[in-house]
N, C-alpha and C positions, 0 to 999 in steps of 0.2 A: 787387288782384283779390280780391273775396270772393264763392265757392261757397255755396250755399246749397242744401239737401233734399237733404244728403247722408246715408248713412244708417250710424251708428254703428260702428266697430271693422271698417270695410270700407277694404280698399288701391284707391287712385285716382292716376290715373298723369294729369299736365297737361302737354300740349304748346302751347307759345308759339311765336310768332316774330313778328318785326318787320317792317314794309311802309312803304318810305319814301313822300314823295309821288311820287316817281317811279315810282315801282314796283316798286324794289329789294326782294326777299325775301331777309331775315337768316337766318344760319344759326339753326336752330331748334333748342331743348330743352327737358325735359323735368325735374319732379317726380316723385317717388313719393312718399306718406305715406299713414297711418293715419288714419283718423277714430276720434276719441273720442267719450266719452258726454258728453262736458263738464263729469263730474263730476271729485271729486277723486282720486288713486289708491288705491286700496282694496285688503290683501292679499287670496286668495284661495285661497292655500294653501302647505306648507313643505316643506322638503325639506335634506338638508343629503348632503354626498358628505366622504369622506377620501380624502385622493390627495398623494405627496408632502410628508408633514409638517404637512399644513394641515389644519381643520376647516373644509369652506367649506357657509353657509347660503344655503339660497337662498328667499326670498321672494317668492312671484309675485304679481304685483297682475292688475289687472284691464284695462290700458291697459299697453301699452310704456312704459317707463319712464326717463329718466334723471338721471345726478346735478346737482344744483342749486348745490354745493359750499359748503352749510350744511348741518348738522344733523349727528348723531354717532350713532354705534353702540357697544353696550355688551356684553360677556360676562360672565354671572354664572354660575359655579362654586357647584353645592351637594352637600354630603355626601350620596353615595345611600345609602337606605334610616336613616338618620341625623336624627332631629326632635327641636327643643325642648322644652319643654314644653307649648306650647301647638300643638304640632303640626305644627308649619312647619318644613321642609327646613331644616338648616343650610349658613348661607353660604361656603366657603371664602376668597372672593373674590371681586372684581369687578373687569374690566379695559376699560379706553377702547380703542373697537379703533383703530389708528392709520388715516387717513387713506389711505392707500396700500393699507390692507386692504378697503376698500370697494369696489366695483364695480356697474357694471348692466349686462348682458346681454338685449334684447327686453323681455319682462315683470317680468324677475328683478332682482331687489335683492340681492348678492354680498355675502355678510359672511365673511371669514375669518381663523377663528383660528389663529397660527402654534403649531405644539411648543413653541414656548418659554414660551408662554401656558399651556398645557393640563394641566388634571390629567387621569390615566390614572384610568375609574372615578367621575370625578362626573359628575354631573346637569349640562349645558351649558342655559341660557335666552342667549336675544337679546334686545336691546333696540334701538330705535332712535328716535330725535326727529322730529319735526313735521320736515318740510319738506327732508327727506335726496334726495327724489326727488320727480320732476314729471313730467306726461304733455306727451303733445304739444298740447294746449291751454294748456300751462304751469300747472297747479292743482297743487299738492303735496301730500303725504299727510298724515295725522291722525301724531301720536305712539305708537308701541307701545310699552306697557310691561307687558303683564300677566305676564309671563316662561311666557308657553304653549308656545315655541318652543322645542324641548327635546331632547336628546338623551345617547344614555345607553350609555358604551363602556366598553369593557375598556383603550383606550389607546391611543397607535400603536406600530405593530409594528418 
């Protein structure tokens, strides 16, 4: 069954059921889904919460979103208010987030970082690869890497 002049990022609910030649009526059910743009998934804004030991980022794109179970996420640690010589933030580190630390929620892309990862005081950037999440048209996202995703603590408490 393919719907057609449906109109973008709108919930649509399909009820079916079956009619033998006899004229038996099957029990009936029901879809609900999102319509997308048919594009790819595009962030469209950040956010991050501390709760319980975690740094967790959230990424919202622009279509619901979930994981596709390729691609990776990355945490890069830099010295705040601390710059080379040519200007650029010093790096303390950079951590592969594990697998188990990624998540999707509706539009959100979950990245979090555990205590055990985190400096108290640096500059937090995210990263993430092509293809970590897909809409419900199945298209996947571009790769983030500009490190704009950022945040900036005294620690956890």
């Amino acid at each position: 069954l393919e719907l057609t002049g449906l109109t973008p990022f709108t919930e649509y609910t399909v009820y079916a059921a079956a009619i033998s030649p006899m004229g038996v009526v099957s029990e009936g059910a029901e879809a609900t889904a999102k319509t997308t743009d048919g594009t790819e998934p595009v962030p469209t804004s950040f956010d991050f919460a501390e709760a319980d030991d975690v740094l967790t980022f959230a990424i919202s794109f622009n279509d619901p979103v979930s994981l596709t179970g390729n691609g990776s996420a990355k945490a890069w640690f830099y010295a705040e208010n601390y710059y080379d010589e040519s200007g650029m933030m010093i790096l303390y580190k950079e951590i592969d987030i594990p697998a188990a630390n990624i998540a999707t929620s509706g539009n959100n892309l979950l990245v979090a970082v555990p205590e055990s990862e985190y400096i108290p005081g640096a500059y937090v950037a995210i990263t993430y690869s092509a293809g970590i999440v897909k809409n419900g048209a199945g298209a996947t996202n571009a790769a983030y890497e500009s490190h704009a995703i950022g945040y900036d603590s005294t620690g956890f408490s």
